[in-house]
N, C-alpha and C positions, 0 to 999 in steps of 0.2 A: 672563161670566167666562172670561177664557182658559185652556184646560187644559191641563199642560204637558205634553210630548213622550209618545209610546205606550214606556213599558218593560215588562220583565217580570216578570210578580207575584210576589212575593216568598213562600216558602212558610212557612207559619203555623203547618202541624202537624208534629210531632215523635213519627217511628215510635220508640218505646224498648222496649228489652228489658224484658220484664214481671221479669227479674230482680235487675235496678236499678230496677227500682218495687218487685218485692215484698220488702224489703227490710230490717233493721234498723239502722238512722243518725242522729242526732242532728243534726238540718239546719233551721235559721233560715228561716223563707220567703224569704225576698232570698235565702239558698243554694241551696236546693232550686233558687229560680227562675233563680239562676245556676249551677247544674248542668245544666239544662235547656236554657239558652242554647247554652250553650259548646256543648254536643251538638249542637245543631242546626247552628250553624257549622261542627262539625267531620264532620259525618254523611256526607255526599257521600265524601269524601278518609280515613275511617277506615282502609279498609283498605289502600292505600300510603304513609300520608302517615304519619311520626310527630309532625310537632312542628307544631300549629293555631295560627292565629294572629285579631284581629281587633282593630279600633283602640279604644281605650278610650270615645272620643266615641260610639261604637255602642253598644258593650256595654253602659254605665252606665243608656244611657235605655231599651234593652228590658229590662232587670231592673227596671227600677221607679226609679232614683233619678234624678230630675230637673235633680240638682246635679251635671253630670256633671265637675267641676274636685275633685269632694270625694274625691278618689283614695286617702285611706287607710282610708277605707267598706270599698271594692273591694281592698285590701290585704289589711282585718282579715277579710274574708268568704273570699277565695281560700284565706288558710290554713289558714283554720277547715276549709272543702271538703278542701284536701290531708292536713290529720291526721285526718278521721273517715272512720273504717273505716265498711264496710257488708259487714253479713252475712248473705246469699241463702242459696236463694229459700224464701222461709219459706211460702210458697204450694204449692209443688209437691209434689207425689201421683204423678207417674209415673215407670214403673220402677222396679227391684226395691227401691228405697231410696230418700226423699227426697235431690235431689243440697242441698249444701251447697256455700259457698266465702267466703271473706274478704278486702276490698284495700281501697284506697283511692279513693275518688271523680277524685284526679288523683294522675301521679307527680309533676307538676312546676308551676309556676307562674313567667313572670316579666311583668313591666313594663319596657318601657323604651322610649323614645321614642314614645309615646303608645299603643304600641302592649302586647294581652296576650298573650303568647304560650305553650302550654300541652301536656301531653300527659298520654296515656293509659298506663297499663302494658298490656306485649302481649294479654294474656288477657283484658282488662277492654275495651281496643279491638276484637280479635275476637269478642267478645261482644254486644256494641254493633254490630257492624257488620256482624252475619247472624245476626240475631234468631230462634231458631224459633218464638218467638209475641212479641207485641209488642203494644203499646197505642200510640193516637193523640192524642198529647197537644196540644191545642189553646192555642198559647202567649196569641193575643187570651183566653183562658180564663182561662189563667193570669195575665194580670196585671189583673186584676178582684179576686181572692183575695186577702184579705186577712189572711189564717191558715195560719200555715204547717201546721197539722193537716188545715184544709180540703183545702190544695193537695195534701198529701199521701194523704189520704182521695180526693179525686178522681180521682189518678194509677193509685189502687188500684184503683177501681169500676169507672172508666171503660171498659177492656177487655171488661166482662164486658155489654157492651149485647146481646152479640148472643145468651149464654144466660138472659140477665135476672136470674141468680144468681149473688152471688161465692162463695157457699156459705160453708156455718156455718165459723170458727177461734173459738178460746177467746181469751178476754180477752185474756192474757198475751199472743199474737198479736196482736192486735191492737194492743195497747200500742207493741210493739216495731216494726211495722208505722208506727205514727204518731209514734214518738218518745214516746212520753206514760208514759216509765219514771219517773218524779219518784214519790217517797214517797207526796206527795199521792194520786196516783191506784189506788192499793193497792185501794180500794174499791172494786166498779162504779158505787156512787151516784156518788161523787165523778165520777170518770171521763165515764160519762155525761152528768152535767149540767155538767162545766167543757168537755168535750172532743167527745163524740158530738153532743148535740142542736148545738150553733153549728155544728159543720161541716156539720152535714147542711142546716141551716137557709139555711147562707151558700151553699152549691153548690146546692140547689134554686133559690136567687133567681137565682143568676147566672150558671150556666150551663146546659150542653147536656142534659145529663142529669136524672131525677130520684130521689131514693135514696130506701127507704124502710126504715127498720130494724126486722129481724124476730129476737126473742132466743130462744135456746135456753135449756130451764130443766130444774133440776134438782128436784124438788120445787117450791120457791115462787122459788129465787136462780135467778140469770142466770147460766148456767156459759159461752157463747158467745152468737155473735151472726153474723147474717148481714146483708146489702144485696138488698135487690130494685134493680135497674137498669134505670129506664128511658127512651130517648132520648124529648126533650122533641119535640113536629111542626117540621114542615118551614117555618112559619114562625115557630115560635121562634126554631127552632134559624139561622133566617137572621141575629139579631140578633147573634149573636156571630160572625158569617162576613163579610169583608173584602168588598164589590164591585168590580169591576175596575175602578171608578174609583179609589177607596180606594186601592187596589193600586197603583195608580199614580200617585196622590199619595205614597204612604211609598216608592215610590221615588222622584222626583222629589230636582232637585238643590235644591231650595228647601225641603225636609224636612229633607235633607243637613243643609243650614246652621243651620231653626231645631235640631236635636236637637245640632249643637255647640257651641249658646249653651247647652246644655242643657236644651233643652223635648224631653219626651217624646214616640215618637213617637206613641203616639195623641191623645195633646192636639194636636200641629203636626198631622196627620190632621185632624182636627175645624177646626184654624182653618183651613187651604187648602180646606174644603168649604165654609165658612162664607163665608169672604173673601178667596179667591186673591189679591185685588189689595191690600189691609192686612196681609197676614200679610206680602207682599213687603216692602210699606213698614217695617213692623216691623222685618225680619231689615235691613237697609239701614241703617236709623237705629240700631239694636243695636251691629251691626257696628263704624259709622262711630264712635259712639261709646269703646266696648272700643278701638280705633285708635289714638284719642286721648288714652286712658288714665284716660278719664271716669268708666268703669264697675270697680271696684276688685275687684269679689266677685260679687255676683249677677246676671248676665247674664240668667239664665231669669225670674226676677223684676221685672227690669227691662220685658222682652221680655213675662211675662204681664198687668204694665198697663198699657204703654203698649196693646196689644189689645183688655183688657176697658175701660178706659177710654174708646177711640176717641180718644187723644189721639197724634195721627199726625201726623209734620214731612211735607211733600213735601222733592221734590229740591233746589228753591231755598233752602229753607228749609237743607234739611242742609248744601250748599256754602256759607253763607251762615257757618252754624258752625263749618267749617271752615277756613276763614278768618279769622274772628275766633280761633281757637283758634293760626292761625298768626302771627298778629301777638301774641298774649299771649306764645307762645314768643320770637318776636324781640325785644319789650317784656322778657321775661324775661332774655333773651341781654343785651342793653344792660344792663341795670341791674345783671347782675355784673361785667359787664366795669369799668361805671363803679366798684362799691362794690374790684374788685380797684386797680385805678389809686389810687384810695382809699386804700388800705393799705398800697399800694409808697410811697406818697409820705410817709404816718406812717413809716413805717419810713426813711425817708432823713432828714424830718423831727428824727427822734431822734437819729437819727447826728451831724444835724449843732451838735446842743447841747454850746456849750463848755463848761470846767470850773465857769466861773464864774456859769455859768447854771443849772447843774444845782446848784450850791449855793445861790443866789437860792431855785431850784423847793424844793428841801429845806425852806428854813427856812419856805416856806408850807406845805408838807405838815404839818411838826409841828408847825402851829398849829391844824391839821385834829382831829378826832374819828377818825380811822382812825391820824393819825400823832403822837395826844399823847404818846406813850410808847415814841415810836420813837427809837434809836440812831444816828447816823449818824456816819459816819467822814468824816473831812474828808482823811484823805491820801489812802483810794483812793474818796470818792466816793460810796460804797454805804451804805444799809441795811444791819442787820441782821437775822437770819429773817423772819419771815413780813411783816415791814415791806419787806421787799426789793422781792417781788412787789405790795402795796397798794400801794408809790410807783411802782412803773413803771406800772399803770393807769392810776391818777390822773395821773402826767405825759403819759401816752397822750391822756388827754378832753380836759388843756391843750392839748397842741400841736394836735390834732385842731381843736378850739374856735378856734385862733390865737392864745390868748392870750401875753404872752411878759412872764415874771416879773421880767425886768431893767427894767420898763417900766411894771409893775401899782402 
């Protein structure tokens, strides 16, 4: 298999200020995980840059949505991100006072020409961009997660690998920490078993870490709770880490292409390891089709069975299509040309019916079922209402026909 050109590995982990993790915000997994993105695009240039940008064809398939043409998803999600406040650090213990603050995840958002282009408010951007503590957030992690409680419970623990404890907070804390403020969860049973056990359940299968949850009690009730944290070995932990071939597959310009059909990048990942040389054919025959206007709506769908299928045109095959596809359009060109020629000539046709003919055509119409009860005017010619328009039809399909009523 040919492997394409040596580029540079693209990075995967996402340093974030532990104070936009420890958090209180109401955020969708697809938000959170496009919170996360945008940050990572924007992280290098935070601190001179104000206004980040990146094309929508990117953005859609590392969040997670595969359809990446389905742009009012990414519409309804960005604004949700720009109206929800988040109010830090609900974590922090140093200094003579918990610090506190409140803004918004973005000041701004727009779309326009494929492109997303987006900013920070200053203090939210300097915050972000000289972290004094900070977590690693692993984005191949993140889009494994299928929960946005998980994701967020991840985001939270994760930092704390290296004292093994996030240390005990109270419920309430914790709630607001995961978004899990809903009526329902007033309980800790409730709580626990719709919210605690799955995340914990889902982050131990699938990622780097392992949590283990240890409650603080009051008597016999759970008044808090803490996370024991502990990195999963060095060959776990490889399964969810990119190889530098990998790396250089998802940069690759044939990644490029499947992820603008809308194939995600770790699935295009997965098929360039699998089939360098079908996954070409694929993106080719994709392409050539979408071209031609073949493919109306789902590209990435088209693109994942022609793959899992193994049902692959070669080259000759595709020129083969293309050309037939260009003689349907010239087939198509002719036969409006002919059916217009058609209608100019009805229409002179008509023109050229004398008076004594359109009276002839008359008195067959009102012998018709459309024209038994039709009026006609013998000084100017015409019908009247809605007979008007049924006789010039039906004179339309006569002369069109050839027939010629002076003669019938």
């Amino acid at each position: 298999m040919t492997k394409p050109p040596q580029l540079p590995t693209p990075r995967e982990e996402l340093r974030k200020a532990v104070e936009a993790i420890h958090s209180s915000g109401k955020l969708s997994l697809l938000e959170r995980k496009l919170v996360n993105v945008l940050l990572l695009n924007a992280y290098d240039s935070l601190p001179h840059k104000r206004i980040h940008s990146i094309p929508v064809s990117i953005l859609m398939p590392m969040v997670g949505w595969e359809d990446s043409q389905n742009q009012q998803a990414l519409k309804v999600a960005l604004k949700s991100v720009q109206a929800t406040q988040i109010e830090f650090d609900l974590f922090n213990r140093s200094g003579p006072s918990p610090a506190w603050g409140v803004m918004s995840h973005l000041a701004s958002a727009v779309i326009k020409d494929g492109v997303c282009e987006y900013e920070y408010s200053s203090k939210l951007a300097e915050l972000l961009a000289n972290p004094a503590t900070y977590s690693m957030i692993n984005l191949n992690v993140q889009r494994m997660l299928s929960s946005h409680y998980a994701l967020a419970l991840y985001e939270n623990c994760q930092r704390f690998i290296g004292t093994g404890s996030t240390g005990i907070h109270t419920i309430d804390t914790w709630r607001k920490v995961l978004g899990a403020d809903a009526p329902l969860y007033d309980t800790f049973k409730r709580f626990n078993e719709r919210i605690i056990k799955p995340s914990v359940d889902e982050i131990n299968k699938l990622t780097d870490i392992t949590l283990t949850f240890v409650p603080s009690k009051n008597g016999r009730n759970v008044v808090g709770f803490s996370f024991e944290v502990v990195a999963k070995n060095a060959q776990q932990s490889a399964l969810f880490q990119q190889s530098d071939y990998e790396a250089e597959l998802a940069n690759s310009e044939l990644c490029n292409r499947l992820m603008a059909l809308g194939i995600a990048q770790r699935l295009a990942v997965q098929w360039l390891g699998e089939d360098y040389e079908k996954a070409r054919k694929v993106v080719e025959q994709v392409e050539q089709k979408a071209h031609l206007g073949k493919i109306k709506k789902n590209a990435a769908g088209y693109a994942r069975r022609l793959f899992e299928d193994g049902v692959i045109e070669d080259a000759q095959i595709i020129k083969e299509q293309k050309q037939r596809a260009a003689q349907e359009v010239a087939k198509e060109k002719q036969q409006r040309a002919k059916e217009d020629a058609q209608r100019a000539e009805t229409v002179q046709s008509m023109k050229r019916i004398s008076p004594e003919e359109r009276r002839a055509y008359a008195a067959k119409f009102m012998k018709t079922a459309q024209g038994k009860d039709a009026r006609f005017n013998e000084t100017t010619g015409k019908f009247a209402g809605i007979h008007a328009a049924l006789f010039t039809a039906w004179l339309r399909e006569r002369v069109v026909a050839g027939d010629r009523a002076n003669t019938a």
